[in-house]
C-alpha positions as a Markdown table, in Angstrom:
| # | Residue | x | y | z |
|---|---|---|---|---|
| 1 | Unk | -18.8 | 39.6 | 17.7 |
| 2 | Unk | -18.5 | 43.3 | 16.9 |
| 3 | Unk | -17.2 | 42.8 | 13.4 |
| 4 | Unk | -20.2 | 40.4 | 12.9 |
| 5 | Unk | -22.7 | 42.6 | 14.3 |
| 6 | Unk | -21.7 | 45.5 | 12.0 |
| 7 | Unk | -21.2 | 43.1 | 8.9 |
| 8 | Unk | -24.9 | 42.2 | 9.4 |
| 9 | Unk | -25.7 | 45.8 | 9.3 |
| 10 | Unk | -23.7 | 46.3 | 5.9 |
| 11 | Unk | -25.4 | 43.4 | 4.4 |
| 12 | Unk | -28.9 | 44.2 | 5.1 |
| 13 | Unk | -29.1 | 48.3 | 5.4 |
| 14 | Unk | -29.6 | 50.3 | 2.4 |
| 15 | Unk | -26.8 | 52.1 | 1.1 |
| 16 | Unk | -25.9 | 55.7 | -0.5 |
| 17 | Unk | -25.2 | 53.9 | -3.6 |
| 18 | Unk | -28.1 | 51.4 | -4.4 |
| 19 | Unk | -26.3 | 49.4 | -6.9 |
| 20 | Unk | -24.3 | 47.9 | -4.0 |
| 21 | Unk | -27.5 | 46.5 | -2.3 |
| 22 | Unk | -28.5 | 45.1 | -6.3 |
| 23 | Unk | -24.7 | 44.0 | -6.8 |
| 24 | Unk | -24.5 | 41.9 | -3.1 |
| 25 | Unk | -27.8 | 40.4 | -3.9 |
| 26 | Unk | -27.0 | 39.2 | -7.3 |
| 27 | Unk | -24.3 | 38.0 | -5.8 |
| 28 | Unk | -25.8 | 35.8 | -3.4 |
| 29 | Unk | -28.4 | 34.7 | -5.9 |
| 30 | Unk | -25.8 | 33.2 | -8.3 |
| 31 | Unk | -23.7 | 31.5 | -5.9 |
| 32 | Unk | -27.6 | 29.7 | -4.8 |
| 33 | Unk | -27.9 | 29.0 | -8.1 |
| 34 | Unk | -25.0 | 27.2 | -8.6 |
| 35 | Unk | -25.2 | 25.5 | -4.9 |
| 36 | Unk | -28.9 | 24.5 | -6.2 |
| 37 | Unk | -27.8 | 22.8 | -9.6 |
| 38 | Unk | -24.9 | 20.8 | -7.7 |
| 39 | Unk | -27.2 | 19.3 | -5.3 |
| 40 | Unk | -30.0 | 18.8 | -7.8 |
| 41 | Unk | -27.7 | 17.2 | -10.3 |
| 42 | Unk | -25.4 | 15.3 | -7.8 |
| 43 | Unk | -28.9 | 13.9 | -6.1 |
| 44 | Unk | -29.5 | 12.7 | -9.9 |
| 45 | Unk | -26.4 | 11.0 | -10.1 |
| 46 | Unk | -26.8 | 9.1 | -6.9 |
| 47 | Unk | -30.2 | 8.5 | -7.8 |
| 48 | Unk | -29.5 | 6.0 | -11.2 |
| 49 | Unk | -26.8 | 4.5 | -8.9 |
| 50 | Unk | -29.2 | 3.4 | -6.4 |
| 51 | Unk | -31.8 | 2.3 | -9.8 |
| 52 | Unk | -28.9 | 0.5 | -11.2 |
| 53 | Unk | -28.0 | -1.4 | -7.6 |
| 54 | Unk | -31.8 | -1.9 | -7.3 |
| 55 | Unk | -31.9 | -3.4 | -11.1 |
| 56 | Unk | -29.1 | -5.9 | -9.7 |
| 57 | Unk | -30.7 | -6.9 | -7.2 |
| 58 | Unk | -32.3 | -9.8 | -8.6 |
| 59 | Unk | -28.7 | -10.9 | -10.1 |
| 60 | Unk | -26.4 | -10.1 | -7.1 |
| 61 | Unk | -25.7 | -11.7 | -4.0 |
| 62 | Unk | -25.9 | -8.9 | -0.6 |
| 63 | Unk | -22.5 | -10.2 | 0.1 |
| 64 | Unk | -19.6 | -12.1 | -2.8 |
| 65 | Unk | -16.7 | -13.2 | -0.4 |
| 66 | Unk | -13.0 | -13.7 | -2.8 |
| 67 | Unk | -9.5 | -14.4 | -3.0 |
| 68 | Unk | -7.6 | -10.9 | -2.3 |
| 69 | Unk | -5.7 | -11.7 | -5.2 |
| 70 | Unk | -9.2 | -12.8 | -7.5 |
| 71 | Unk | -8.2 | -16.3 | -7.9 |
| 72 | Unk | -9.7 | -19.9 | -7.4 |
| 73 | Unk | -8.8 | -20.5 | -3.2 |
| 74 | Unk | -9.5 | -24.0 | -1.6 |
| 75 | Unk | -12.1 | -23.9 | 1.4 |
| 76 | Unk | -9.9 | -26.5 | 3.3 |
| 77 | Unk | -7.8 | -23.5 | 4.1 |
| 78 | Unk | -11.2 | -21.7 | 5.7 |
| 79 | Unk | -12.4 | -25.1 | 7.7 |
| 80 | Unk | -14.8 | -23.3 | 9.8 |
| 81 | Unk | -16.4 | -20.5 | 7.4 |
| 82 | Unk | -19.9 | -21.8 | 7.5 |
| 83 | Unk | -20.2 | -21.4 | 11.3 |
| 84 | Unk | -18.1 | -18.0 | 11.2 |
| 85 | Unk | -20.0 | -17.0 | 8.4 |
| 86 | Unk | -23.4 | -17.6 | 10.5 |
| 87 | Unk | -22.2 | -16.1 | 13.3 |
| 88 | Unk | -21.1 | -12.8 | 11.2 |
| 89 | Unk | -24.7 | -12.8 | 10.0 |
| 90 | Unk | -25.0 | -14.7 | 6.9 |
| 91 | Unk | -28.1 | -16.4 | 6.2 |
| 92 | Unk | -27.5 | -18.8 | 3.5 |
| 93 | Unk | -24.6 | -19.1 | 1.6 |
| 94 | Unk | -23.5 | -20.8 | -1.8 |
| 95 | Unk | -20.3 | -21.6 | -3.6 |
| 96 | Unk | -19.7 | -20.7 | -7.0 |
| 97 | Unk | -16.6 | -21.8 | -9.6 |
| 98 | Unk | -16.5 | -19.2 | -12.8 |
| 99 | Unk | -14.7 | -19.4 | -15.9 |
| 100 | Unk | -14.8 | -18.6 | -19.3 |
| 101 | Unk | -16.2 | -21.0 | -21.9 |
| 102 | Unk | -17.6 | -21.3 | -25.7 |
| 103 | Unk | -21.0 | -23.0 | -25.9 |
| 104 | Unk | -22.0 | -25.0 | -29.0 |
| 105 | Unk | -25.3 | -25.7 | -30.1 |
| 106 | Unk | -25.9 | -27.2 | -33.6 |
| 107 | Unk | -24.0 | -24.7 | -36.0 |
| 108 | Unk | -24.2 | -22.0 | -33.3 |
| 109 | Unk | -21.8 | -20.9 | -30.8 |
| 110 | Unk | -21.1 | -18.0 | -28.3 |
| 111 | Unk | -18.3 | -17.2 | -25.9 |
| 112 | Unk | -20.3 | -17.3 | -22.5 |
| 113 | Unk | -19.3 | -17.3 | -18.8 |
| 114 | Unk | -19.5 | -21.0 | -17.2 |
| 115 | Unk | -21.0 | -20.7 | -13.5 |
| 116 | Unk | -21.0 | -23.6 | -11.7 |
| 117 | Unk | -23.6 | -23.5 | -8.6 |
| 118 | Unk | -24.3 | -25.5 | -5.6 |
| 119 | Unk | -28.0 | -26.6 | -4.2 |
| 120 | Unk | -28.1 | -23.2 | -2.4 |
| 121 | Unk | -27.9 | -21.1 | -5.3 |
| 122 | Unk | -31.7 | -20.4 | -5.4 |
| 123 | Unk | -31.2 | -19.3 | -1.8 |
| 124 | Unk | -28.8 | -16.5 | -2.6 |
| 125 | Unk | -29.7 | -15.4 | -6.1 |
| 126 | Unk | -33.2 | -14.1 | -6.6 |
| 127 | Unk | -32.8 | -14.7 | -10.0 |
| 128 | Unk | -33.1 | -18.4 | -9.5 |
| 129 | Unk | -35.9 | -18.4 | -7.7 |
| 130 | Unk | -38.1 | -16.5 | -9.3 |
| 131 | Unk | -37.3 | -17.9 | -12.6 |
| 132 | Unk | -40.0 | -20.5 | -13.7 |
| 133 | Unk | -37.5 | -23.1 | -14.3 |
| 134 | Unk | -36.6 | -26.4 | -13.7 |
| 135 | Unk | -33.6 | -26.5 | -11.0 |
| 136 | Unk | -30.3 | -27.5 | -11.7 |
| 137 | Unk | -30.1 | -30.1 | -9.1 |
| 138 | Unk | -32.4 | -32.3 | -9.8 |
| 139 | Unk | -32.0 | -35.9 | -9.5 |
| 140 | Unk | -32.7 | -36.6 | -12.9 |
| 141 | Unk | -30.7 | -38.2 | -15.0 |
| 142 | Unk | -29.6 | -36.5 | -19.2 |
| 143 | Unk | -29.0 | -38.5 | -21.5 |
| 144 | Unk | -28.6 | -38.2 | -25.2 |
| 145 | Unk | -30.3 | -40.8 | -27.6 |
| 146 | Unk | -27.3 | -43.3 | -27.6 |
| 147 | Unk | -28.0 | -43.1 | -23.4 |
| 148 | Unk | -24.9 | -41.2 | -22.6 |
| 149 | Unk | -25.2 | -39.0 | -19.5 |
| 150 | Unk | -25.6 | -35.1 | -20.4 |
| 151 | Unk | -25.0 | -32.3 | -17.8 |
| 152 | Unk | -28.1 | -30.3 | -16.9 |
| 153 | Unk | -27.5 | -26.1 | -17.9 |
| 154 | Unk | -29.3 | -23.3 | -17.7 |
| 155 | Unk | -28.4 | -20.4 | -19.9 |
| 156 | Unk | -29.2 | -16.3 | -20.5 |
| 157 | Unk | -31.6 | -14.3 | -22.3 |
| 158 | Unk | -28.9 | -13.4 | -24.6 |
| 159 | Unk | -28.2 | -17.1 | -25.6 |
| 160 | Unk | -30.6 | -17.6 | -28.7 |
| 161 | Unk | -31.3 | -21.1 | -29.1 |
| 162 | Unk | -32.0 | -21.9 | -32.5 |
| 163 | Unk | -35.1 | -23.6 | -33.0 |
| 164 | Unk | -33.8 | -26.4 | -35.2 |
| 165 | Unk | -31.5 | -27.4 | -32.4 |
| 166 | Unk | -31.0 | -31.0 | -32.2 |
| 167 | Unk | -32.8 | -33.2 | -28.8 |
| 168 | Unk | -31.8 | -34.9 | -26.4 |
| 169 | Unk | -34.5 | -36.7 | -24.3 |
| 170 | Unk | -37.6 | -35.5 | -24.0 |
| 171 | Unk | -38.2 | -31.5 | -24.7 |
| 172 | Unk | -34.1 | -30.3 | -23.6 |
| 173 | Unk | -31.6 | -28.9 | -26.2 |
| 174 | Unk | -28.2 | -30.5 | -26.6 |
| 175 | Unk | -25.6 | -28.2 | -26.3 |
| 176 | Unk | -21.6 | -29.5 | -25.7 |
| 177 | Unk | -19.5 | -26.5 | -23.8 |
| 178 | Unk | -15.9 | -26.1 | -24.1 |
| 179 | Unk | -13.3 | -24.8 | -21.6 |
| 180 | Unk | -9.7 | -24.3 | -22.1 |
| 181 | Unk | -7.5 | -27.7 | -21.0 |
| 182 | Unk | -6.3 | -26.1 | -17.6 |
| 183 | Unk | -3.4 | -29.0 | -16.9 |
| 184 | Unk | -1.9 | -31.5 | -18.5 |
| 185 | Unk | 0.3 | -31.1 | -21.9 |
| 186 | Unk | -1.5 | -30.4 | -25.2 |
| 187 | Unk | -0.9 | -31.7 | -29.1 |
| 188 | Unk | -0.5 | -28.7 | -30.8 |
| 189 | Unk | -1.4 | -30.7 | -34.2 |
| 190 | Unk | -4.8 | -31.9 | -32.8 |
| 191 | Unk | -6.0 | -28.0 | -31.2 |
| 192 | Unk | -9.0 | -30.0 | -30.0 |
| 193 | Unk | -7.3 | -31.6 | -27.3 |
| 194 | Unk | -6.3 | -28.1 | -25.7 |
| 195 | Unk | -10.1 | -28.3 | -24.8 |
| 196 | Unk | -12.3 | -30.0 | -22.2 |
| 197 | Unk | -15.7 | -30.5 | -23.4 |
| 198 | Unk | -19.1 | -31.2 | -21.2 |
| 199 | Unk | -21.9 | -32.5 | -23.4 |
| 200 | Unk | -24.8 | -30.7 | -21.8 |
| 201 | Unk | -28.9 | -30.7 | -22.1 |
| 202 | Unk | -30.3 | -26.9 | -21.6 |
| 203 | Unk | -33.1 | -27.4 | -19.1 |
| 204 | Unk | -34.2 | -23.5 | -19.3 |
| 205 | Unk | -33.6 | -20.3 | -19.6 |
| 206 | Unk | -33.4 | -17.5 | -17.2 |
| 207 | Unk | -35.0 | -14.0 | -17.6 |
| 208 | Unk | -33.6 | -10.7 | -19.3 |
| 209 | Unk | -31.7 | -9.2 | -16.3 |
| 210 | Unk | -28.3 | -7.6 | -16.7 |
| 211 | Unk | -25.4 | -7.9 | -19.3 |
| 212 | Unk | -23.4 | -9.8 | -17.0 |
| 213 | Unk | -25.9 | -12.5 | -16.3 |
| 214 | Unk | -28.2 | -13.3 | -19.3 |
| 215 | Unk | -24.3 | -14.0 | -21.5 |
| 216 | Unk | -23.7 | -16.9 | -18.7 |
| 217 | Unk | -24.1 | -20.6 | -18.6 |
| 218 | Unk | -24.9 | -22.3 | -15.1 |
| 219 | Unk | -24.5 | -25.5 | -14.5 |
| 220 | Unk | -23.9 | -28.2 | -11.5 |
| 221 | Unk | -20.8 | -26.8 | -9.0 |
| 222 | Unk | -19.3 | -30.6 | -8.9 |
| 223 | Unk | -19.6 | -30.7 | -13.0 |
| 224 | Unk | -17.5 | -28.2 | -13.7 |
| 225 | Unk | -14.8 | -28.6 | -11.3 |
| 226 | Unk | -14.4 | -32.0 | -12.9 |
| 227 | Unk | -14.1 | -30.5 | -16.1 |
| 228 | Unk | -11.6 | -27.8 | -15.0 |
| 229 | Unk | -9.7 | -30.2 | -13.1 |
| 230 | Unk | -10.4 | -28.4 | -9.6 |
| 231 | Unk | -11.0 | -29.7 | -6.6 |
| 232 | Unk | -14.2 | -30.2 | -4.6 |
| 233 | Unk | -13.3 | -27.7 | -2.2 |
| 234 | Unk | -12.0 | -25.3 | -4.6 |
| 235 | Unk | -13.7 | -22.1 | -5.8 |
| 236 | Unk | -13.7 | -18.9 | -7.0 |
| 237 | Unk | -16.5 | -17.1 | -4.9 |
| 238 | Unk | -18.8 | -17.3 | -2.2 |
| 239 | Unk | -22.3 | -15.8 | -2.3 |
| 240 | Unk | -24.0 | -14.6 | 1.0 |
| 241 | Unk | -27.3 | -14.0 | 1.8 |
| 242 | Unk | -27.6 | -11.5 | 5.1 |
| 243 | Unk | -29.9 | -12.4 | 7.6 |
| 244 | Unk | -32.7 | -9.3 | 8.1 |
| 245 | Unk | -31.4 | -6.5 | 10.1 |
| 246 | Unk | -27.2 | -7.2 | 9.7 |
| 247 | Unk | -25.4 | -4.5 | 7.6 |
| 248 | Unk | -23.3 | -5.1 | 4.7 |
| 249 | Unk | -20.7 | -2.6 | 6.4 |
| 250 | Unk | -21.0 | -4.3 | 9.9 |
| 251 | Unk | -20.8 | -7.8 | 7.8 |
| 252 | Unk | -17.6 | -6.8 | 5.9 |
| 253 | Unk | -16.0 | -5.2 | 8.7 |
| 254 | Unk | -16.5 | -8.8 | 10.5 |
| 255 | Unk | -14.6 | -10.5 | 7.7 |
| 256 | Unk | -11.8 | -8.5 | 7.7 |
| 257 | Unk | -11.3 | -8.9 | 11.2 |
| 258 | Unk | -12.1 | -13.0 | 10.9 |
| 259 | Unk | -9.9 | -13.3 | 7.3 |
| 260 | Unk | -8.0 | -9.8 | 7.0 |
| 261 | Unk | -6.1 | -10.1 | 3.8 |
| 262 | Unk | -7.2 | -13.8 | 2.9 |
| 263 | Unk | -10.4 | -13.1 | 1.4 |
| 264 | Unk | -12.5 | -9.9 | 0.6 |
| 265 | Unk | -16.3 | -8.6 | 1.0 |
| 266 | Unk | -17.7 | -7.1 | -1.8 |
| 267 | Unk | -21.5 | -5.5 | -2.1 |
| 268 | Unk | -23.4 | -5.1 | -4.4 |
| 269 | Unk | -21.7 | -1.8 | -5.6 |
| 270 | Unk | -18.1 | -3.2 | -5.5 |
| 271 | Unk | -19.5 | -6.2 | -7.5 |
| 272 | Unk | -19.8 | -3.7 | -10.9 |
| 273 | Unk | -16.7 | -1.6 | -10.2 |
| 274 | Unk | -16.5 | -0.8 | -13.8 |
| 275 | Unk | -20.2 | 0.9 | -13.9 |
| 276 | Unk | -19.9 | 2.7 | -10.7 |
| 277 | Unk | -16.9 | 4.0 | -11.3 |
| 278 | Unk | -18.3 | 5.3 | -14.8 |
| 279 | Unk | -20.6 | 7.0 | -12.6 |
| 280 | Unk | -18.6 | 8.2 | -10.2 |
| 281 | Unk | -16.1 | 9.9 | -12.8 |
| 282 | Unk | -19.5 | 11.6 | -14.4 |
| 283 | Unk | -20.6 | 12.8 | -11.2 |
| 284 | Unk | -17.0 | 14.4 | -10.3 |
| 285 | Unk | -16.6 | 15.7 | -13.8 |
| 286 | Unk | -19.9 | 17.4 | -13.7 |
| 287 | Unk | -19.3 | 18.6 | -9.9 |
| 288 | Unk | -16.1 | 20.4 | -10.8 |
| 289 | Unk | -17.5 | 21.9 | -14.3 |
| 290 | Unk | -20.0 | 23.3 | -11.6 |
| 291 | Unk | -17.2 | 24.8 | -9.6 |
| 292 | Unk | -15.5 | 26.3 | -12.1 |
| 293 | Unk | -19.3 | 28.2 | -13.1 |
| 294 | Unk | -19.0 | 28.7 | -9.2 |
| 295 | Unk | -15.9 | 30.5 | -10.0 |
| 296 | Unk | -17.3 | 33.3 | -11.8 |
| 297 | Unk | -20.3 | 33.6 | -10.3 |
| 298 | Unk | -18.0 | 34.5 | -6.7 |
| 299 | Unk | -16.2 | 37.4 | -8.4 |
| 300 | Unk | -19.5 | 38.9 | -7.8 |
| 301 | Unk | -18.8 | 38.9 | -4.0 |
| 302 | Unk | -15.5 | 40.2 | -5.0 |
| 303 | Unk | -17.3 | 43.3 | -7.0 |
| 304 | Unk | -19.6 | 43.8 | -4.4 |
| 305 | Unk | -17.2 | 43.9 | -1.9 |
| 306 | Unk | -14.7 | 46.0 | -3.8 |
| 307 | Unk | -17.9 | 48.5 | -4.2 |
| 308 | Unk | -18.9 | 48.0 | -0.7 |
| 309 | Unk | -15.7 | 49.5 | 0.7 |
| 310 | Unk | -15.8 | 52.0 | -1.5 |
| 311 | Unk | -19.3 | 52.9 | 0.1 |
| 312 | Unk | -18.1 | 52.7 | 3.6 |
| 313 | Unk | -14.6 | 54.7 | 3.0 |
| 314 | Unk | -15.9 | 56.9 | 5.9 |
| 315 | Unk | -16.6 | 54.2 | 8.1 |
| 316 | Unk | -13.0 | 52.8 | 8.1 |
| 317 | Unk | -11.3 | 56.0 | 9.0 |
| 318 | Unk | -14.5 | 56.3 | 11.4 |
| 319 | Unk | -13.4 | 53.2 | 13.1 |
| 320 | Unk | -9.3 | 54.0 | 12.6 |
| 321 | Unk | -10.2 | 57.3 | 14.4 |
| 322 | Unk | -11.9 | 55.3 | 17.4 |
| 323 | Unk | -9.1 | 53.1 | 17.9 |
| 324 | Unk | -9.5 | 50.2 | 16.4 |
| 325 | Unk | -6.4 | 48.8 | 14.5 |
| 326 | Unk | -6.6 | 48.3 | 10.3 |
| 327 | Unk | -7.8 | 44.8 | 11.1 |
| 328 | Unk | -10.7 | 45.6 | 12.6 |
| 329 | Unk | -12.2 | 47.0 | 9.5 |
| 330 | Unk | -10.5 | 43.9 | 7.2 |
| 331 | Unk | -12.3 | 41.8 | 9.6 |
| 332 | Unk | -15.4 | 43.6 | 9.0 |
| 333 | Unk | -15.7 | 43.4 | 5.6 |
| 334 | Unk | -14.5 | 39.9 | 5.3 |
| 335 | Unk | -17.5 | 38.5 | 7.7 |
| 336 | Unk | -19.7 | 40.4 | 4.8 |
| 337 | Unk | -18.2 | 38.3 | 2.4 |
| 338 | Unk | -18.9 | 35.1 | 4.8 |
| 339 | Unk | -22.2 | 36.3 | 5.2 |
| 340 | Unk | -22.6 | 36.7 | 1.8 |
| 341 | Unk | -21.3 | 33.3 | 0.7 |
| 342 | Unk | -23.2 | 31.1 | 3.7 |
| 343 | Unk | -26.5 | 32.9 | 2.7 |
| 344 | Unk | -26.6 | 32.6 | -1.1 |
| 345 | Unk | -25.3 | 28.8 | -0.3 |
| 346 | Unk | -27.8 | 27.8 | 2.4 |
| 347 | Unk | -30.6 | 28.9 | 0.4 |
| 348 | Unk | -29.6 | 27.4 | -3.0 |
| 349 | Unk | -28.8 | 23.9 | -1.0 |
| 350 | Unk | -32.7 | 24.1 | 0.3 |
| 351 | Unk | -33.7 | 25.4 | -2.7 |
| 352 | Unk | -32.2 | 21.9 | -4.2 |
| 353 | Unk | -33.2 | 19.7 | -1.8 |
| 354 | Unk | -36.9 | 21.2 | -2.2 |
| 355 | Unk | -36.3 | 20.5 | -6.1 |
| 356 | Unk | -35.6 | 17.0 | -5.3 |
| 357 | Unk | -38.0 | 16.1 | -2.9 |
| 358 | Unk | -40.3 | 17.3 | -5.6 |
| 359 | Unk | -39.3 | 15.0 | -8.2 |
| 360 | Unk | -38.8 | 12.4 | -5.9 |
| 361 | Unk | -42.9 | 12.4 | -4.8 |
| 362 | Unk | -44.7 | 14.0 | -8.0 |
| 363 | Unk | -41.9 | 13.0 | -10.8 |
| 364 | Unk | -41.7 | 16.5 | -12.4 |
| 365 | Unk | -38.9 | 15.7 | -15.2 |
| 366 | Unk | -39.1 | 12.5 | -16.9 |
| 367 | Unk | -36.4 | 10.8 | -19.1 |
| 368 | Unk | -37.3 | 9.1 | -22.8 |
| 369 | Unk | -40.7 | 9.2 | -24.3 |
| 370 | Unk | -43.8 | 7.0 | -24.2 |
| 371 | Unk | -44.2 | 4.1 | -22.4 |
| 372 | Unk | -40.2 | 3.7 | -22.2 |
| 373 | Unk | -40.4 | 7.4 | -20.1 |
| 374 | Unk | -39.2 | 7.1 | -16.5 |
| 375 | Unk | -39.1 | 9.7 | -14.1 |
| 376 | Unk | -35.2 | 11.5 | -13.0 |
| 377 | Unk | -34.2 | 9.2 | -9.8 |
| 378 | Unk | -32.7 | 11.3 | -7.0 |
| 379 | Unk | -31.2 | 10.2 | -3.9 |
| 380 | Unk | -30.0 | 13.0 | -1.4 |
| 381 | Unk | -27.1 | 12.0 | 0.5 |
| 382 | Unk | -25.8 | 13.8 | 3.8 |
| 383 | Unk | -22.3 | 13.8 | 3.3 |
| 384 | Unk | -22.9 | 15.0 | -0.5 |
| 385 | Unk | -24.8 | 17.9 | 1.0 |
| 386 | Unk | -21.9 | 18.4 | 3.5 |
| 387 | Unk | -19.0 | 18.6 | 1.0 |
| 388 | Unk | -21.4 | 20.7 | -1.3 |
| 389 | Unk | -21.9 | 23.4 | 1.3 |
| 390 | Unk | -18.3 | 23.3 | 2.6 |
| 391 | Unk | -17.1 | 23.8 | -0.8 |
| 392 | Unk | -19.0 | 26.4 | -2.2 |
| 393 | Unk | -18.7 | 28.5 | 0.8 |
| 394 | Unk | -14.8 | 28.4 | 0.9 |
| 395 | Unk | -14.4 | 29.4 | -2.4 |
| 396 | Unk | -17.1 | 31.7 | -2.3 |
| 397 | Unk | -15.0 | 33.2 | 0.7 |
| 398 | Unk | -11.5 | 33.1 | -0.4 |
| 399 | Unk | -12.4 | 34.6 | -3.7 |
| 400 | Unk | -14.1 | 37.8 | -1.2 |
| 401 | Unk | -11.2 | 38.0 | 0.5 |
| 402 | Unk | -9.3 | 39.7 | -2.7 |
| 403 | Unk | -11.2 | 43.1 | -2.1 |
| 404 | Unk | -9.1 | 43.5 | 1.8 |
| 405 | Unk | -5.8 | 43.3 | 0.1 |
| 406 | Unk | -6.4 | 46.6 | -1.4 |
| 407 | Unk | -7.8 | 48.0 | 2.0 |
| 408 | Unk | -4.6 | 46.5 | 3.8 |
| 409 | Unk | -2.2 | 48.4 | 1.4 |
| 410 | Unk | -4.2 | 51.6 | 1.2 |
């Protein structure tokens, strides 16, 4: 406590050579200028993850359940899920079969991913219910004008119908969808028997939402298993709806202890691993460029330290001549460089976190132009704050520490 209480003294009193007060306060502000751009621009970051999970909300399930392996799995292995799956604290849930597949309308085509869905579809994917559509299962019967049966679809934003398209019934489009033949042998002088083929009448379309959803084709669950020569109990996913008030980390932690390694829980962040880990990599990379700024700006402390003991020369032999051993005085001037460090991080951190909250109420900075302009998101997150303030003070401190070599030697 000693060694503090004088260390305070050193900070704050005026010394013989003012350009050690301007030096120690420089200091201090750049390391608070640094500590205030990491939390600013590390609340940014986490602030377009949360817009992009909110974006996805309309297109994601809370909760998709898989294979551990990301295959098709058979439900007869899982006899009991629905009641487990209630009891965990799911409030609806739906199965889904996905695969790849090329869809075919008049001279047109696209490569599109075939999602087959149950009745409680609309129950799990806000997409489907607010769409102004016609449902997929409806007991209607397709057919073309020679009275074959076609298979309801609905398909993307991105799926331009052309307008010429060909009619089947009374105001649908006929489309025909291909898969890959998944069993049996193939000719490889007739390539269009490698395919399975679902002659199909698109009942609507579904509204601009994400990448992912408006290049995909839905249609019935028990339709596409047939075509793909699965099972009725086999799929690839299911979708959960949580009831209000259950976590997704107290849900998943519930189906590893009811499935361990059988199956998976992914939210709504694990279900675009590929975009948040884009934006995970940008938020380290610009984290450690801010360190290494961090860097110089500490080699301050270390100047002002170095100067500082310079100043106080007569104090150490002061203190030696009192008693008190050599690390007495190393300890003294190293609790100035803590002090140093803590204070030019603590108030750069709540300088940032003011910035922030700023942003966050009045939207100071705004991204793009016009009506397309939209204000910076920013989400400040505890444990960011923590790792931020642990890591600029440590090397803030252990770069300070350099000066009480020379002190140890002398």
């Amino acid at each position: 406590m000693l060694s503090l209480s004088i260390a305070l003294r050193y900070l704050f009193s005026r010394t013989r050579l003012h350009a050690v007060n301007y030096v120690t306060a420089l200091s201090a502000i750049a390391i608070a200028v640094v500590a205030m751009a990491l939390v600013a621009v590390v609340g940014v970051y986490n602030g377009y993850v949360a817009m992009i999970l909110d974006a996805t909300a309309q297109v994601d399930a809370d909760i998709v359940l898989q294979d551990a392996s990301g295959a098709v799995f058979d439900l007869h292995d899982l006899p009991d899920y629905r009641s487990e799956l209630t009891q965990a604290g799911a409030d609806a849930i739906t199965l889904r079969l996905e695969s790849k597949g090329l869809l075919r309308v008049g001279e047109q085509q696209w490569v599109v991913d075939a999602i087959g869905v149950d009745s409680a579809f609309a129950s799990v994917y806000p997409m489907a219910r607010s769409a102004e559509l016609p449902e997929l299962h409806t007991p209607t019967t397709f057919t073309d004008s020679e009275g074959l049966p076609l298979t309801p679809i609905q398909v993307g934003a991105s799926i331009q119908l052309p307008p010429d398209s060909s009619r089947g019934g009374r105001d649908g489009v006929t489309a025909e969808v291909l898969f890959p033949k998944r069993l049996g042998f193939t000719n490889p002088l007739a390539p269009a028997s490698s395919f399975q083929s679902i002659e199909a009448q698109v009942i609507g379309q579904y509204a601009p939402a994400s990448q992912e959803t408006d290049a995909a084709v839905y249609l019935p669950l028990s339709r596409l298993q047939e075509a793909l020569d699965y099972g009725a109990s086999q799929v690839s996913t299911l979708g959960i709806h949580l009831r209000q008030g259950i976590s997704t980390s107290d849900f998943k932690q519930q189906i590893e202890r009811l499935y361990g390694d059988k199956l998976k829980a992914l939210d709504r962040e694990e279900q675009h691993p590929d975009l948040s880990y884009l934006i995970r990599m940008e938020k380290v990379m610009t984290y450690l460029i801010l360190l290494f700024i961090l860097l110089l700006a500490a080699f301050n402390v270390a100047s002002s330290l170095a100067m500082l003991l310079i100043e106080k020369e007569e104090d150490s032999r002061i203190f030696t001549a009192l008693g008190a051993p050599p690390r007495f005085t190393q300890q003294v001037f190293r609790r100035v460089g803590l002090l140093i460090s803590l204070t030019g991080t603590s108030i750069g951190m709540l300088l940032g976190w003011g910035i922030c909250l700023l942003q966050e109420h009045f939207s100071l900075v705004r991204s793009g132009s016009g009506i397309d302009a939209i204000a910076l998101p920013v989400d400040v997150r505890p444990l960011d704050m923590l790792v931020i303030f642990i890591s600029v003070t440590a090397l803030s401190y252990l770069i300070s520490l350099y000066p009480t070599r020379f002190f140890r030697r002398g």
